[in-house]
C-alpha positions as CSV (number, residue, x, y, z in Angstrom):
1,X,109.1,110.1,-44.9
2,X,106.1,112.7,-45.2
3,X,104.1,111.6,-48.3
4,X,103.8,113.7,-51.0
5,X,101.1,115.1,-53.2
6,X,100.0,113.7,-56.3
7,X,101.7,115.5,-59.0
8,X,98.6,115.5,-61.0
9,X,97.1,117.9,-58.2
10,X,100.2,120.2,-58.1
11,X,100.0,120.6,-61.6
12,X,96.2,121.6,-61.5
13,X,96.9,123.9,-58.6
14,X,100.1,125.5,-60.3
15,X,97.6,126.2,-63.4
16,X,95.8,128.1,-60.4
17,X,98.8,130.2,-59.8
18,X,99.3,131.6,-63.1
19,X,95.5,132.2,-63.3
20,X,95.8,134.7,-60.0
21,X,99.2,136.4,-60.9
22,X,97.7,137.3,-64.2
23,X,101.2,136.7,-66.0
24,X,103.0,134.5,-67.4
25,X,106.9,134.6,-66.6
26,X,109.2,135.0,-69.9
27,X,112.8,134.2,-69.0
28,X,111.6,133.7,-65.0
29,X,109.1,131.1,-63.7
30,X,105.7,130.8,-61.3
31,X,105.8,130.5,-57.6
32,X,102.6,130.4,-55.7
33,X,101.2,133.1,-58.2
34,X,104.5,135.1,-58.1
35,X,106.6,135.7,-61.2
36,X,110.2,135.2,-60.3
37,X,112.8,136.6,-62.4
38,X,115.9,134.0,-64.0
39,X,119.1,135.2,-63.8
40,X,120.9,135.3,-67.6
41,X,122.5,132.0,-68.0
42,X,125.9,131.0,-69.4
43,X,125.9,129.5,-72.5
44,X,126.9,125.8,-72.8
45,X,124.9,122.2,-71.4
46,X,123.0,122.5,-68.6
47,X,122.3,119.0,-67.2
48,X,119.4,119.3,-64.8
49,X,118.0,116.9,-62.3
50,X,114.1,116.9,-61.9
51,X,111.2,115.6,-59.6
52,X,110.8,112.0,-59.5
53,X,107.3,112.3,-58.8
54,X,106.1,115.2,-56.7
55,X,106.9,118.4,-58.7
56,X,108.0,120.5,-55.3
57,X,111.0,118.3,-55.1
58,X,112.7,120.9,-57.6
59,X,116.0,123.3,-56.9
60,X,115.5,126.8,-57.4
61,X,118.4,127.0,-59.6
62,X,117.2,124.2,-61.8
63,X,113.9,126.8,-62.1
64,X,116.4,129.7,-62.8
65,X,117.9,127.4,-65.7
66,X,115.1,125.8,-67.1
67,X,114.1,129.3,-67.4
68,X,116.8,131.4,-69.2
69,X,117.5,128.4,-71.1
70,X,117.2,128.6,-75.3
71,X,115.9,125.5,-75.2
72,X,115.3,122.1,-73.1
73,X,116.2,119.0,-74.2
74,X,114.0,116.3,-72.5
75,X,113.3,112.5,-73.7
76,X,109.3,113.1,-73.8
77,X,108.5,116.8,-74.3
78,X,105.0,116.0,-72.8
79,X,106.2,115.0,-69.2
80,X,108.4,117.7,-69.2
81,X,105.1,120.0,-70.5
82,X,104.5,119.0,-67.1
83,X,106.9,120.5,-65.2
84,X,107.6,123.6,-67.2
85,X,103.5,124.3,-67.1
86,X,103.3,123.9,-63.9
87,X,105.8,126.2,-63.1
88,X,105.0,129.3,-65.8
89,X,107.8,128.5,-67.7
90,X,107.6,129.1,-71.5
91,X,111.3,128.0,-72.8
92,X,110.9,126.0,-75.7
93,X,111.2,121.8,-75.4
94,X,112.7,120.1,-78.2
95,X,112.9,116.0,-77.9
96,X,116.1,114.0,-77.1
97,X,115.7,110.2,-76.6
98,X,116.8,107.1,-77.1
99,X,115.3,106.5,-80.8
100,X,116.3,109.9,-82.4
101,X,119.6,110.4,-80.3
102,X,121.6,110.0,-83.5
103,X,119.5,112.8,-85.4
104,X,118.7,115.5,-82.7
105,X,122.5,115.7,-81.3
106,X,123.7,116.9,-84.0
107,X,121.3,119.5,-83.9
108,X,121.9,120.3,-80.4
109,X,125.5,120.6,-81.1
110,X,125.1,122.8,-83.4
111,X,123.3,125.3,-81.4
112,X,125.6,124.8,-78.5
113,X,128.0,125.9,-81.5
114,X,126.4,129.3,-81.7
115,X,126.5,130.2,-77.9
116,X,122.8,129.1,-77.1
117,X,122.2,127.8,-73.6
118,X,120.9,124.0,-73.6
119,X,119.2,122.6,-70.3
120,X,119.2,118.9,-70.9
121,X,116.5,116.6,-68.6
122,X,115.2,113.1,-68.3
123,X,112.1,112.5,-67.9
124,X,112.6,112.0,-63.9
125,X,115.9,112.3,-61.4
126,X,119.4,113.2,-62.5
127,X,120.1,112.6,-66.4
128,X,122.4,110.5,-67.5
129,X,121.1,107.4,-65.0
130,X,119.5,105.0,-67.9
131,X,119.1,107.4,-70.9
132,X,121.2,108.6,-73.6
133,X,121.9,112.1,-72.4
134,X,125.9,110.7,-71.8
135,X,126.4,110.8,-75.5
136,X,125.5,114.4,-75.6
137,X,127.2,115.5,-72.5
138,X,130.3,113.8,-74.1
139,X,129.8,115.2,-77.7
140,X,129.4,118.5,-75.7
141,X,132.7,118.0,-73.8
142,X,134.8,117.0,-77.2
143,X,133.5,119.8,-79.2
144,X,134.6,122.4,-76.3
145,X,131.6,123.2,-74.7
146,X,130.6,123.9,-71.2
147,X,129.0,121.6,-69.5
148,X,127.3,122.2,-65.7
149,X,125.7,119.9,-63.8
150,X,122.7,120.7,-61.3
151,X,122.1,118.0,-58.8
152,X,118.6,117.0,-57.5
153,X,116.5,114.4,-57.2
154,X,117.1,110.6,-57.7
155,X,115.2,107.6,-57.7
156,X,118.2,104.9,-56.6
157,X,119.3,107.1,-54.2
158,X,116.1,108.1,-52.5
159,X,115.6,104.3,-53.0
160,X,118.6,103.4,-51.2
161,X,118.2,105.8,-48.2
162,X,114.6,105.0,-47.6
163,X,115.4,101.1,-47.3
164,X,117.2,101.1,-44.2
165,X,119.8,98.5,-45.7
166,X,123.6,99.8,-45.7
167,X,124.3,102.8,-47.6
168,X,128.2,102.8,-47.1
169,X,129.0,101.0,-50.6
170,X,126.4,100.8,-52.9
171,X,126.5,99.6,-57.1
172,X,123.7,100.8,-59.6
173,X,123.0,98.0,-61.9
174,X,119.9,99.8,-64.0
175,X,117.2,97.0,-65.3
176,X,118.5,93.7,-65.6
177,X,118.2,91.5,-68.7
178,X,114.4,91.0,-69.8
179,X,115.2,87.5,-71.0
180,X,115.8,84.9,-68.6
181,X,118.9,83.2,-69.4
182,X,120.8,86.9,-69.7
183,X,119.1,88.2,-66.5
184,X,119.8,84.7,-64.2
185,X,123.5,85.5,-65.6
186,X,123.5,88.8,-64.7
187,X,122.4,87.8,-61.0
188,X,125.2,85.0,-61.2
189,X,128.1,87.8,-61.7
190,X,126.2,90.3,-58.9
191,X,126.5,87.5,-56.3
192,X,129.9,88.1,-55.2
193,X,129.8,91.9,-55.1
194,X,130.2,93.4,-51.5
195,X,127.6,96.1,-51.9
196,X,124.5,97.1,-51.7
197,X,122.4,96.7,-55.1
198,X,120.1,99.1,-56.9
199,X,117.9,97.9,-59.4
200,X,115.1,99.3,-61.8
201,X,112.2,97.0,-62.7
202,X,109.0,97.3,-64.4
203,X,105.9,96.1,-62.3
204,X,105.1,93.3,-64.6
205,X,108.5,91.9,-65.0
206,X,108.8,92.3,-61.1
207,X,107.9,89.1,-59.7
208,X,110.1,87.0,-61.8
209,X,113.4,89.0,-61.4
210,X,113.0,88.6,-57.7
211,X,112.3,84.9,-57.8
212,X,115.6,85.2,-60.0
213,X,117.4,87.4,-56.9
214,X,116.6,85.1,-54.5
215,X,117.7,81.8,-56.4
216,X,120.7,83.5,-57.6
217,X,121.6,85.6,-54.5
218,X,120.2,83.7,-51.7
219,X,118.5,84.7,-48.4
220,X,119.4,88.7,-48.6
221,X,117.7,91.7,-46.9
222,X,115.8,93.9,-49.5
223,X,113.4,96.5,-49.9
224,X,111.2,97.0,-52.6
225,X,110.1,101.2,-53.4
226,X,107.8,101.6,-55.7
227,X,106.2,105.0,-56.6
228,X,108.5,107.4,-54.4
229,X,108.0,110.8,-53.2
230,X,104.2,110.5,-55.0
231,X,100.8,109.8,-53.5
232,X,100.9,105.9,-53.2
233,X,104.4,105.6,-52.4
234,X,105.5,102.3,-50.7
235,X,108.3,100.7,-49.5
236,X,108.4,96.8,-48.5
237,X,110.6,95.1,-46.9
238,X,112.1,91.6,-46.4
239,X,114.3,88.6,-47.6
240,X,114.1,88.6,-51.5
241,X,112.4,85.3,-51.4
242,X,109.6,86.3,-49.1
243,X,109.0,89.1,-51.5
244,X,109.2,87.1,-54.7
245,X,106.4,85.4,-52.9
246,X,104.3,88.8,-52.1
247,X,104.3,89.8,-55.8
248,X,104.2,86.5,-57.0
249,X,100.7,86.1,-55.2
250,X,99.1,89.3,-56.6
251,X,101.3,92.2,-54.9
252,X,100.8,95.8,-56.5
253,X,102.5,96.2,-59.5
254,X,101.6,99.5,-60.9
255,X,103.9,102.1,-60.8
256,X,107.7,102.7,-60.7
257,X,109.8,100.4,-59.3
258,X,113.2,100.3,-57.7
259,X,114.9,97.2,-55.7
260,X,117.5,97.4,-53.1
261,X,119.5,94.0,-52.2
262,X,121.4,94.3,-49.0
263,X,125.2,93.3,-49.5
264,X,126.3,89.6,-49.6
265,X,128.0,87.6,-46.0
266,X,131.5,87.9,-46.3
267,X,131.8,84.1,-46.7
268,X,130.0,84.5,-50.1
269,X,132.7,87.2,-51.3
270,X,135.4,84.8,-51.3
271,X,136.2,84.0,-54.6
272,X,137.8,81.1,-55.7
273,X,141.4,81.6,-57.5
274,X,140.7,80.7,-61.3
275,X,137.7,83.3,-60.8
276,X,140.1,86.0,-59.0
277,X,143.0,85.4,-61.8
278,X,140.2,85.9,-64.8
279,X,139.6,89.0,-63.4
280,X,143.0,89.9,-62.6
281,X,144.2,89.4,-66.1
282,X,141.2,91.7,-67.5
283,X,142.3,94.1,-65.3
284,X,146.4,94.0,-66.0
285,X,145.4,94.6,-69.8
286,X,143.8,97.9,-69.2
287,X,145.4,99.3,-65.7
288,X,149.1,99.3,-64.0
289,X,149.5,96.2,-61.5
290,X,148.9,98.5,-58.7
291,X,145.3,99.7,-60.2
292,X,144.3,96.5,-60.8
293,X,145.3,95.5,-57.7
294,X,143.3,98.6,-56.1
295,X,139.7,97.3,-58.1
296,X,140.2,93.5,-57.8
297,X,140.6,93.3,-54.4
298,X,137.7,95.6,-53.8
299,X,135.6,93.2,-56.2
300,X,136.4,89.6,-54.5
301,X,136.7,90.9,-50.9
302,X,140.6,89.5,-50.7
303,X,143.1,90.7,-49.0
304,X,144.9,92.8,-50.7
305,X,148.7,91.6,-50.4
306,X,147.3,88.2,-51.8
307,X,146.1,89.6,-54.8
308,X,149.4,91.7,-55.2
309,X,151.1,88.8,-54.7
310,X,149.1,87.0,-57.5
311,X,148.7,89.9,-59.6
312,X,152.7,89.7,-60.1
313,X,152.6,86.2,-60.8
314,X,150.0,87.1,-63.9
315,X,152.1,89.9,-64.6
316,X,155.7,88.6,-64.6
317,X,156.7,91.1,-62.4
318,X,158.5,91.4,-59.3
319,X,157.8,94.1,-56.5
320,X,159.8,97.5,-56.4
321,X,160.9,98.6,-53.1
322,X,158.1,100.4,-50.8
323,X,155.8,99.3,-53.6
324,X,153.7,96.7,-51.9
325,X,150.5,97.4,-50.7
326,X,149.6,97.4,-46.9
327,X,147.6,93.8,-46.6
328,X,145.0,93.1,-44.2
């Protein structure tokens, strides 16, 4: 992977830009000292994916929209100065975060009531991946809105294809629990999943939770990617215990941080059969036998005629002609 700039030096040498085109774009945006015009924009929730770090890793349309937008809704309106400066836009930004969620949907809402156009961002990557935005897109959704998504950038995902580690199933679990007891329990109901895992971590926190992922997960493949797509990005590799031991012993922790666990051996899948009914019965109280069927055996690596089989038992029900599933 070609390494990127910092995006402190972009952001100085899109300042340049502007300075040589002698404009500033209203309703369009800046490229290399070029005012490009935006398109008019529907109105409705724009949900727009930005750089993770190096501010050319951005869509043309997401310029377009951030743009014509009436406004942006980002979580900290001085990152997203950023972005917006670097690029010669001038739409307004107006703060949407986890602590004022409550007050500043409404808000939002309420000017998606009127016809305005809302782009909604995070602070980096796709919205919606750890922040509040899903409230709003939801709210949105319920009160009739529009709601369009623009796909870009993403830190799990770049995370996930940079570490070499299977790709084919993969499950986001976000930071795990600061304290220890939650996070070690956490870890404990991970173990048996058969895919790969992606993890957030702060660089301070970092040592511990892998000494916890090795202890609770045993001797898996990971990769550790901290500070993607930007000037010192780096990705290490190894079994989780020899890297709880890097950082551990004084490793970089500054940055961003995410961890990819390769999957579990198949032996470690099995699950025993009080574990496999307790999930079975959580499942039959929310899904038809055949659904919960469908996600149990997918969870504890069974076959799936067994946990049919058992899944009727639970259930006190007996199988319908061409209704049982194909085992293997």
């Amino acid at each position: 992977m070609p390494r990127a700039h910092d995006s402190r030096a972009l952001a100085a040498a899109g300042n340049d830009d502007r300075a040589a085109s002698g404009a500033t774009a209203r309703s369009g945006f800046v490229i290399n000292g070029h005012v490009m015009p935006a398109p008019a924009l529907a109105a409705g929730l724009h949900v727009v994916a930005t750089p993770i770090g190096n501010l050319r890793d951005i869509t043309l349309r997401a310029l377009e929209v951030l743009a014509a937008a009436d406004v942006i809704a980002c979580e900290d309106t001085r990152v997203t100065r950023k972005l917006v400066d670097h690029y010669g836009i001038v739409t307004p930004l107006t703060s949407y975060h986890e602590h004022n969620a409550a007050e500043a949907r409404p808000k939002l809402l309420a000017r998606l009531g009127a016809g305005a156009t809302v782009a909604l961002v995070s602070d980096a990557g796709t919205p919606l991946v750890s922040d509040p935005g899903f409230k709003l897109v939801r709210a949105a959704r319920e009160a009739g809105h529009s709601v369009t998504v623009l796909p870009g950038p993403s830190a799990p995902l770049a995370a996930l294809v940079v570490s070499g580690l299977p790709a084919d199933r993969f499950s986001f679990e976000g930071f795990l629990p600061p304290k220890a007891g939650a996070r070690r329990a956490r870890i404990a109901e991970l173990a048996r999943l058969p895919a790969t895992l992606l993890l957030f971590e702060s660089g301070p926190r970092l040592a511990v939770a892998l000494a916890d992922l090795a202890s609770g997960l045993g001797p898996r493949e990971a990769a550790i990617c901290r500070e993607l797509t930007k000037l010192h990005e780096e990705v290490r590799r190894g079994l989780l215990a020899d890297l709880a031991a890097l950082y551990a012993a004084g490793g970089e922790t500054r940055g961003e941080f995410v961890i990819v666990v390769g999957p579990p051996p198949d032996d470690v899948v099995a699950m025993l059969p009080d574990e496999l009914d307790v999930l079975l019965r959580a499942a039959l109280n929310r899904l038809s036998v055949k659904e919960a069927v469908a996600e149990i055996a997918a969870v504890a690596g069974r076959p799936r005629r067994e946990v049919y089989q058992r899944a009727l038992a639970l259930a006190g029900e007996r199988p319908q002609a061409g209704e049982e599933p194909d085992g293997s």
